[in-house]
C-alpha positions as CSV (number, residue, x, y, z in Angstrom):
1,X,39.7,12.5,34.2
2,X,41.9,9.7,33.0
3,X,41.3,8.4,29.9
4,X,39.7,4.9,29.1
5,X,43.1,3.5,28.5
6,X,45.3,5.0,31.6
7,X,47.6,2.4,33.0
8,X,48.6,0.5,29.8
9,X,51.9,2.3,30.7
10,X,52.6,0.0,33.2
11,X,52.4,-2.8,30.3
12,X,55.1,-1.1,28.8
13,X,52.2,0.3,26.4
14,X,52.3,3.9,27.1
15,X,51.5,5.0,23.7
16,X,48.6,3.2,23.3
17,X,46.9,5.1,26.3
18,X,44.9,7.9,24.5
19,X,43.9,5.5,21.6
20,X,40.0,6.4,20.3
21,X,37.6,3.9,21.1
22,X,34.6,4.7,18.2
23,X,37.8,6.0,16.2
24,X,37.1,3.4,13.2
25,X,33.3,3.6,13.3
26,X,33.4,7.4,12.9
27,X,35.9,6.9,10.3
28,X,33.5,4.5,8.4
29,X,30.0,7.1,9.6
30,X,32.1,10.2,7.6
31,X,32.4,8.1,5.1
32,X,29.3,6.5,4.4
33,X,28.2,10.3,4.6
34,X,30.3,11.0,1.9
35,X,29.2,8.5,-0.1
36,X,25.8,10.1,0.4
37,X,26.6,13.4,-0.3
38,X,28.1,12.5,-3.7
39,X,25.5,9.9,-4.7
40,X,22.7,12.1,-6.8
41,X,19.6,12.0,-5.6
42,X,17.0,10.1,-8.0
43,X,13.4,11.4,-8.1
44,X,10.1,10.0,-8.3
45,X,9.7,10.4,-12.3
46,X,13.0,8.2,-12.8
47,X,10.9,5.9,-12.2
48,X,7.7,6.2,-14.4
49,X,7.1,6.5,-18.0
50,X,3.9,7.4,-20.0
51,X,1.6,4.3,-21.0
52,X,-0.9,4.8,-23.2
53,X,-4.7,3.5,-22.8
54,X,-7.9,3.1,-24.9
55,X,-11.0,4.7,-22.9
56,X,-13.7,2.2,-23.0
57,X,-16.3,5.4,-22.7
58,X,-15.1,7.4,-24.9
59,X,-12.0,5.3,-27.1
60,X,-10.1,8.4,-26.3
61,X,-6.3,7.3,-26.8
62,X,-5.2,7.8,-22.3
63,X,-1.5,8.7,-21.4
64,X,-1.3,7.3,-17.7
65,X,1.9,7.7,-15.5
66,X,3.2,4.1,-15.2
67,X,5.5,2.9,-13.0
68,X,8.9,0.9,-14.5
69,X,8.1,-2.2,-12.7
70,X,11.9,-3.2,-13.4
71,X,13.4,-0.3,-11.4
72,X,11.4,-0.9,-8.3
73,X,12.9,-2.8,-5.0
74,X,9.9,-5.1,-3.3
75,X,11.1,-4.9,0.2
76,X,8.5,-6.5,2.3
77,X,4.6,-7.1,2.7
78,X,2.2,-5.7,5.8
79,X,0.2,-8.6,7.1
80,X,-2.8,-7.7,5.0
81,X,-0.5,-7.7,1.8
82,X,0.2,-4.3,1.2
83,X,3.8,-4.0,-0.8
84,X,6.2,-2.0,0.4
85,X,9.0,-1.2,-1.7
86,X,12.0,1.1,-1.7
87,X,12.6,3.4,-4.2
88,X,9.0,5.4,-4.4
89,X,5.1,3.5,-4.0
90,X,3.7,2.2,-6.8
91,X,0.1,2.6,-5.3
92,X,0.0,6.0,-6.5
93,X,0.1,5.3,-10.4
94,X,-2.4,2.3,-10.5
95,X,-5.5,4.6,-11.3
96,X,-6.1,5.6,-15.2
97,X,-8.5,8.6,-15.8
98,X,-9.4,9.8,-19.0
99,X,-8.7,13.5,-19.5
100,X,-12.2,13.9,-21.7
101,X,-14.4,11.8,-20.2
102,X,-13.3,11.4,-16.6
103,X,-13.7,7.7,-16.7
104,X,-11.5,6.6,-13.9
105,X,-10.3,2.8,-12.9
106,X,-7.3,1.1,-11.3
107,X,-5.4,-0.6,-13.9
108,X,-7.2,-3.8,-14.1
109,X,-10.3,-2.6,-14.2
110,X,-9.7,0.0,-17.1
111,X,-10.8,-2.2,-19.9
112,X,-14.3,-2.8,-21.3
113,X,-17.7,-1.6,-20.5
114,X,-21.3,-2.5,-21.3
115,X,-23.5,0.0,-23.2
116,X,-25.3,0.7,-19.7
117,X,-22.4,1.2,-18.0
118,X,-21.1,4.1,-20.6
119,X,-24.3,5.9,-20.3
120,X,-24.2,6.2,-16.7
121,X,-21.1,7.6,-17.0
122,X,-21.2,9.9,-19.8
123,X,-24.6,11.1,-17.7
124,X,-23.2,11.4,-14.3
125,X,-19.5,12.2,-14.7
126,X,-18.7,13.1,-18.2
127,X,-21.0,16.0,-18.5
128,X,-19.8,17.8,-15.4
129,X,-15.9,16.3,-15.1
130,X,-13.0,19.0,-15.4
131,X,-9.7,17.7,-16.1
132,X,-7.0,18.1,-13.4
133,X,-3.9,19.4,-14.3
134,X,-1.2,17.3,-15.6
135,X,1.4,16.2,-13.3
136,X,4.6,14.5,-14.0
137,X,4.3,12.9,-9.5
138,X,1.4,12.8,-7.5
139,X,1.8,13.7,-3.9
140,X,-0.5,11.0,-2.0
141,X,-3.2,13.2,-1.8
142,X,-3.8,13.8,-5.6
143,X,-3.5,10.1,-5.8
144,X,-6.4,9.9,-3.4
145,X,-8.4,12.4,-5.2
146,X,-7.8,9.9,-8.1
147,X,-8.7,6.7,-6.6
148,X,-11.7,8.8,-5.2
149,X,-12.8,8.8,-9.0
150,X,-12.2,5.3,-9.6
151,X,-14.6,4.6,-6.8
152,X,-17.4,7.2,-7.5
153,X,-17.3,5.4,-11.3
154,X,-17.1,2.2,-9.5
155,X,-20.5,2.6,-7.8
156,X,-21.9,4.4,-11.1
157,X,-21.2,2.2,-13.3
158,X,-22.5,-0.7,-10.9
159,X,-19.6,-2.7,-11.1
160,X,-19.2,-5.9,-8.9
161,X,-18.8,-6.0,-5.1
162,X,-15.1,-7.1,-5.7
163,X,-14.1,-4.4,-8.0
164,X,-15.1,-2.0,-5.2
165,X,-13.8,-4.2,-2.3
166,X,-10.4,-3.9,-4.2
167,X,-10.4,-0.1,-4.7
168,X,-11.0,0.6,-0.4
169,X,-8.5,-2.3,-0.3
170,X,-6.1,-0.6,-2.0
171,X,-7.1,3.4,-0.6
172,X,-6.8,2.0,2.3
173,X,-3.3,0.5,1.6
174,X,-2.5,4.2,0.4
175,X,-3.7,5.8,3.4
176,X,-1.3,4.1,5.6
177,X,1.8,4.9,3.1
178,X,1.1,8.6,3.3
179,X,0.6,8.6,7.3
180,X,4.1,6.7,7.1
181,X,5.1,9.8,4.9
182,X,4.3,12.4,7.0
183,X,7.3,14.2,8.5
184,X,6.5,14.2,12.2
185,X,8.0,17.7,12.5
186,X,5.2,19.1,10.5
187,X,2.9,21.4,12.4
188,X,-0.2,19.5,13.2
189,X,1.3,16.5,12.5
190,X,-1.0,14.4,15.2
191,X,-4.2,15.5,13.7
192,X,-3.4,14.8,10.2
193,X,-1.9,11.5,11.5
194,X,-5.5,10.2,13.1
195,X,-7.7,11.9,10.2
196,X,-5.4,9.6,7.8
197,X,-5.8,6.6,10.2
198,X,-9.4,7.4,10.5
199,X,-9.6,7.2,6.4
200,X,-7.3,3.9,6.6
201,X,-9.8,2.1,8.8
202,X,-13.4,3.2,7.2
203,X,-11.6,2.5,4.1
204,X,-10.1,-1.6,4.6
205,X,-13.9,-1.8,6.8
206,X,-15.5,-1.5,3.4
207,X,-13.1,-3.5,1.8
208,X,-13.6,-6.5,4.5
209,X,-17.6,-6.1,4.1
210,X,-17.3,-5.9,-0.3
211,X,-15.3,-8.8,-0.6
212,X,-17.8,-10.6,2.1
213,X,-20.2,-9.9,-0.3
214,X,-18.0,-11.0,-3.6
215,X,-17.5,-14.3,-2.0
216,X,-20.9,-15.0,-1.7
217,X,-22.0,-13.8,-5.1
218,X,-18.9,-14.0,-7.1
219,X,-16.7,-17.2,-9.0
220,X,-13.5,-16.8,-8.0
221,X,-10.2,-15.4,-9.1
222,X,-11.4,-12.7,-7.1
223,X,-9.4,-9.9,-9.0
224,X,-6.8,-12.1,-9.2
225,X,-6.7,-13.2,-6.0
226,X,-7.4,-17.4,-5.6
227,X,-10.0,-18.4,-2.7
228,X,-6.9,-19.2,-0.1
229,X,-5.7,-15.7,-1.1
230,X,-9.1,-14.1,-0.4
231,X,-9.4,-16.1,2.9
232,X,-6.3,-14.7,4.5
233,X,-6.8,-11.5,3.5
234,X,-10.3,-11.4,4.9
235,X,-9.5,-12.9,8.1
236,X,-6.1,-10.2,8.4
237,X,-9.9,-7.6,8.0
238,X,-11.7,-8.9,10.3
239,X,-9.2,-9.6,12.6
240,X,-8.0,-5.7,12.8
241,X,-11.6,-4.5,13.6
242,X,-12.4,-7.5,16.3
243,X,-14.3,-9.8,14.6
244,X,-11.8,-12.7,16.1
245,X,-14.8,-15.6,14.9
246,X,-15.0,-14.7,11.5
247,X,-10.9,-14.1,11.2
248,X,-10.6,-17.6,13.5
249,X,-12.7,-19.7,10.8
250,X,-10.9,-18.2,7.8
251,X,-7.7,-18.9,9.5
252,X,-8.7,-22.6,9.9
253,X,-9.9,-22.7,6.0
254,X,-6.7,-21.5,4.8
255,X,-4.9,-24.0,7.1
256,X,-7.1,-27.3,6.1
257,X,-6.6,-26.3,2.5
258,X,-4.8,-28.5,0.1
259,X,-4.2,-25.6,-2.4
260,X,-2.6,-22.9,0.3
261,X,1.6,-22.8,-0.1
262,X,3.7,-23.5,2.9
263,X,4.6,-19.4,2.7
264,X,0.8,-18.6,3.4
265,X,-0.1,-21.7,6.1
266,X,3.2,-19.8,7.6
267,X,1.4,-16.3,7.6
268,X,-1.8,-17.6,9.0
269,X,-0.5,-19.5,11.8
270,X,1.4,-16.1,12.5
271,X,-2.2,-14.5,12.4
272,X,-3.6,-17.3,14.7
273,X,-1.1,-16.7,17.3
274,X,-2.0,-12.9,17.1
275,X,-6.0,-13.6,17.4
276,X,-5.5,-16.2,19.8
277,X,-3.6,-13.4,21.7
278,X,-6.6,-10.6,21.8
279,X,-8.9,-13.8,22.8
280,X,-7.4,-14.4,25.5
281,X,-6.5,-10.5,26.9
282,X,-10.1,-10.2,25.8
283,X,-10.9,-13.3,28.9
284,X,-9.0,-11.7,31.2
């Protein structure tokens, strides 16, 4: 077969005929391989250090992996908020848990406690807890197992609606990173896949119906989160599960508010759109 260039010979350009067309761009793909290849690979520890914590059970001194907040890339945002960054995922070194005790808490919530709350505690996880082994990484599913604790000593300790609203939040969040992480390769790949899904849902379901129940109990910040925050996020809930009225009048409260930045109007009129959308398929 002739090649792609036969006939420039009869522009006096004969030597030009068997010329590579992707010549260049496999030039620049070995390249950029190279540059791979010699570019060491940086692991997950590079980027954490040991922070240490005071238990407020048992005022036990707490080394917690920490990530170096400086080091990490923020890349993006899912519409629900969940940060997605580039280098490794920060959700999986925001729970403490003390090594004696077994007190466990994201970050923010690892602070003080009320005589009550210790007891209950000491009673109904100190006296049976054993201490995992230390790990320099956790894989996603020893930083499940961990924010597992942080909610079983959420519920014990009988801490507010929000506090355990943003621990599902958050598992929720980390469900859907380590389906993302999953090499699809892996044998039984699709059934881990929809068990992890499965946990995703039930998890932001209880997260939609806590904070439902913060807002009508609690002052807001809602763990840090201001009223237009908690609005949006609510009705990006509700809307994934259906409930396109209760996401519809949230959407309309973030939009009417005085307080809400032009970045997050510009989210929820995205959102509208997208529950306008279902509506109408739903009609049809």
């Amino acid at each position: 077969m002739s090649g792609l260039l036969s006939g420039l010979g009869s522009f006096g350009l004969e030597g030009l005929e068997d010329m590579e067309l992707f010549e260049e761009e496999k030039k620049q793909e070995k390249t950029v391989e190279a540059e791979k290849a010699q570019k060491p690979e940086v692991k997950e520890e590079e980027y954490l250090f040991d922070k240490t914590f005071q238990c407020p059970v048992c005022d036990k001194k707490v080394t917690a992996r920490t990530i170096r907040t400086g080091k990490v890339r923020l890349i993006g945002a899912d519409p629900d908020m969940r940060p997605r960054y580039e280098q490794t995922d920060p959700l999986k070194y925001d729970v403490i848990m003390c090594d004696r005790c077994g007190f466990t808490a994201l970050t923010r919530f690892f602070t003080y406690m009320t005589p009550t709350q210790k007891k209950a505690i000491k009673e109904k996880i100190s006296q049976n807890f054993k201490a995992p082994e230390v790990k320099a990484t956790y894989t996603y599913e020893e930083a499940l197992e961990r924010y597992k604790m942080a909610l079983a000593c959420s519920i014990i300790k009988g801490a507010k609606a929000s506090e355990k609203a943003y621990i599902c939040l958050k598992m929720g969040w980390l469900c859907r990173s380590y389906g993302e992480s999953l090499d699809k390769k892996t044998p039984g790949y699709a059934n881990m896949k929809k068990e992890i899904d499965e946990m995703e849902n039930a998890f932001l379901h209880n997260a939609l119906d806590g904070f439902v129940a913060a807002v009508a109990s609690e002052n807001f910040p809602i763990c840090g989160m201001d009223e237009v925050t908690v609005d949006y996020l609510m009705a990006t809930l509700a809307a994934r599960f259906g409930k396109y009225d209760v996401a519809s009048k949230l959407i309309s409260s973030v939009l009417s508010s005085h307080s809400a930045n032009s970045r997050m109007k510009d989210r929820a009129r995205d959102l509208k759109e997208q529950v306008l959308l279902k509506i109408r398929e739903q009609g049809e």
